[in-house]
N, C-alpha and C positions, 0 to 999 in steps of 0.2 A: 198431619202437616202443621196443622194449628197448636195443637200441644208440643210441638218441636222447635216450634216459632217461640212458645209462651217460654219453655224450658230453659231455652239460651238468653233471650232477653234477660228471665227472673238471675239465671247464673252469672251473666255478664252485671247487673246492678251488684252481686254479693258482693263481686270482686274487684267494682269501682270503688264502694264503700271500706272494702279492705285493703286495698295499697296502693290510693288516690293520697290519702295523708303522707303515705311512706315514700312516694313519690316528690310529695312536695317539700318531704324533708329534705331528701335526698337534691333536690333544683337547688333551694336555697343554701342546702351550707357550699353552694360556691360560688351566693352571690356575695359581693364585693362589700360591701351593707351591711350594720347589725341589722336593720329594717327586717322583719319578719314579714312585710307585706307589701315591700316595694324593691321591685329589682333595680338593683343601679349598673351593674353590669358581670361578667365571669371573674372569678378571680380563686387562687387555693390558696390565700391568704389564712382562713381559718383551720387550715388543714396544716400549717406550717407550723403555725400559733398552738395549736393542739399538741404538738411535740413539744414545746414550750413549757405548758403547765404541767407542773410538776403535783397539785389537788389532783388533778382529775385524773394524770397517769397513775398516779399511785392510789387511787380509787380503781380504777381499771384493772391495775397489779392484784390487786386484794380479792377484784372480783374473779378474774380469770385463774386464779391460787385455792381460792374457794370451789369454785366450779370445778374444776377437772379433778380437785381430791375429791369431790364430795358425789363427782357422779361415777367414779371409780371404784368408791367403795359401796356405793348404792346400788352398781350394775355387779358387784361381787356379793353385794346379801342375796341383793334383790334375783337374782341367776339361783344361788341356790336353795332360798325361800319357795322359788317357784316349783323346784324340782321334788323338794320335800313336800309341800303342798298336794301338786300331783299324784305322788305314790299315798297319799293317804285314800282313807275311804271316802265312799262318797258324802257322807254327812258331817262330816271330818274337814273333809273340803271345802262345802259348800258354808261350813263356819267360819273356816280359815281365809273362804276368800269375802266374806262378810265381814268381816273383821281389818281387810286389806283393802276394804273403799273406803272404810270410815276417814282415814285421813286427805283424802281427797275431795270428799264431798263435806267433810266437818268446814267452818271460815278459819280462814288464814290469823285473823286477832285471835280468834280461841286458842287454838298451835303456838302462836306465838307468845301470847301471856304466859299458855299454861308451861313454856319452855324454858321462859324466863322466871318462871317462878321453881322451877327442878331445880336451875341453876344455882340459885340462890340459895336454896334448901340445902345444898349439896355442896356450896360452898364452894362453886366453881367460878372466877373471875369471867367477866365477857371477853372473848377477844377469837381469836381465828379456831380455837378449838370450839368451843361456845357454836361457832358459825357453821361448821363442818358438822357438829352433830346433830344441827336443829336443818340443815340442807340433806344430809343422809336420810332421815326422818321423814321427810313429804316426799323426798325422789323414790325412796324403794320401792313404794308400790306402783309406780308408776313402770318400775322394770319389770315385775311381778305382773301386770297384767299387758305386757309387750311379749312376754317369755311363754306365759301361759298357754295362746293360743298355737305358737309352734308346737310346744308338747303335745296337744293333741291332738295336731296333723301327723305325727312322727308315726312311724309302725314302730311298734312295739317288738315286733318278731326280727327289726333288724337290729337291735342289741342282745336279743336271743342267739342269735345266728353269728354274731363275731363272740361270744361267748363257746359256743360249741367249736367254731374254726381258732380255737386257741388262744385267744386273748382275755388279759384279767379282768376284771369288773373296772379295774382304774383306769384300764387302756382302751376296754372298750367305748366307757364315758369321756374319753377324750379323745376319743376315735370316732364314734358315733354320734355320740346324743350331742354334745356340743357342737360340730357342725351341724347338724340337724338344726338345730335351734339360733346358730349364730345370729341369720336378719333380726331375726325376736331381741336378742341381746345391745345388737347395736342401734336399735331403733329406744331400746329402752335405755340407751348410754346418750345417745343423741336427745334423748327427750330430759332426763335428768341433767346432762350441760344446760339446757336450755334455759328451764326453769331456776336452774340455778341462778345462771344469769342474770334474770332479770328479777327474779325474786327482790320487793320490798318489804312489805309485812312484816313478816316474819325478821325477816335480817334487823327489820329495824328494832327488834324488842331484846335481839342477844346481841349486839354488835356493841363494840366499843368505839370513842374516838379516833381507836389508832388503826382499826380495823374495817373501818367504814366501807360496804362497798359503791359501786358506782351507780345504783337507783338511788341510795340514799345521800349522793353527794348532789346531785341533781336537783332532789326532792329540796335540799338545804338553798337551793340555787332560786328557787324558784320563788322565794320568800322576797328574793333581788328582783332580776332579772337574769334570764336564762340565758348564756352565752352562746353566743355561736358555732364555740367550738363544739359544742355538744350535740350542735346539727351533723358534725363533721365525723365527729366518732359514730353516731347513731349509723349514720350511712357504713362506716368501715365495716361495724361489725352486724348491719342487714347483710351486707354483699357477702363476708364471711361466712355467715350463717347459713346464708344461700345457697354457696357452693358447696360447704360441706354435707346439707341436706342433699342436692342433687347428688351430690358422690357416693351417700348412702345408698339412697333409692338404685344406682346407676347398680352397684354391688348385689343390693339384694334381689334386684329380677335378676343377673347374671344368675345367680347363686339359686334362684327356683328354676331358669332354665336349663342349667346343670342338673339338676335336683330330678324333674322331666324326662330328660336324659337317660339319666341312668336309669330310672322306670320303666321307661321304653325296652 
């Protein structure tokens, strides 16, 4: 009972400490006030104002253009990175996926220098391309180890088995294995948006003036004073975020209780 007591208490502090701030961003971009620390009263003045500035929407534009190309094409390596990894052997594997933490556990300036430094060599201008290949680059692995652990919950004998009952190897991998795996895919598409998203670091070492996304318009902001529209957008796109994470999760228990199901 005491460790039950301790367990909740210690859970309930993570979670004060984790979206007590997000909280309070979210109170104040509808107070009336730039005051960051004094309420003067309700108002969606900056939320009005936010439709307004035409920096920060088109930082916005760049950022969410960036994001869904670049987690798109990261959940299309990163999917079949994984599946190729897989069918190798075991030692084979275990290199391959050695190989597919380094960029996640390497720092984000290293990534980012050393990307901006390819670029250059290579004689490639900064700008939305520049941005897309150095977000494709730290997302993939992140699909690659979302995808991986479906593979190998999958049974193997059930793409044997639509193989024998008449279908191609193409049909059976888009018959079988790719539902099988889909939760894994789109947690690793959801996790790649993410990052994308809020990615500074790095955006800031290949990004151009015209390109700039919206950490780094922020980041510029803050050399002033931080507007408070930026309370207002933060908020849109937590509750965004939100609901699109709960609508995954909502998909993928359906998708293992089906899963159950048919096992049954």
């Amino acid at each position: 009972m005491k460790k039950s007591w301790l367990s909740r208490c210690y859970v309930g502090l993570v979670m004060f400490f984790l979206y007590v701030p997000i909280i309070v961003l979210i109170v104040y971009s509808f107070n009336e006030n730039k005051s960051r620390g004094v309420w003067t009263g309700f108002s969606l003045k900056w939320y009005r104002e936010l439709f307004h500035n035409e920096i920060i929407l088109q930082s916005l534009s760049n950022t969410l253009i960036v994001a869904v190309i670049s987690a798109i094409l990261a959940t299309l390596l990163g999917t079949a990175a994984a599946i190729g990894i897989f069918s190798m052997g075991r030692k084979a594997r275990s290199l391959a996926m050695n190989i597919t933490y380094f960029p996640i556990i390497n720092p984000e300036i290293v990534m980012g220098v050393s990307l901006m430094l390819l670029f250059a060599m290579c004689g490639i201008s900064l700008g939305y391309l520049t941005l897309i290949i150095a977000h494709v680059t730290f997302c993939t692995p992140y699909v690659i180890l979302n995808v991986m652990p479906k593979l190998r919950q999958m049974d193997n004998h059930i793409y044997e088995a639509a193989l024998d009952l008449g279908c191609s190897p193409m049909q059976a991998f888009y018959k079988v294995i790719i539902p099988e795996i889909m939760p894994g895919i789109l947690s690793g598409l959801m996790m790649s948006f993410t990052y994308s998203l809020d990615d500074f670091i790095i955006s800031y070492f290949v990004s151009s003036s015209t390109s700039q996304t919206l950490p780094i318009t922020i980041y510029s902001m803050t050399r002033r004073k931080v507007s408070p529209e930026i309370n207002a957008l933060s908020a849109i796109i937590f509750v965004v975020v939100l609901v699109i994470l709960i609508a995954v999760n909502v998909y993928g228990a359906r998708q293992e209780k089906q899963q159950q199901k048919r096992y049954l």
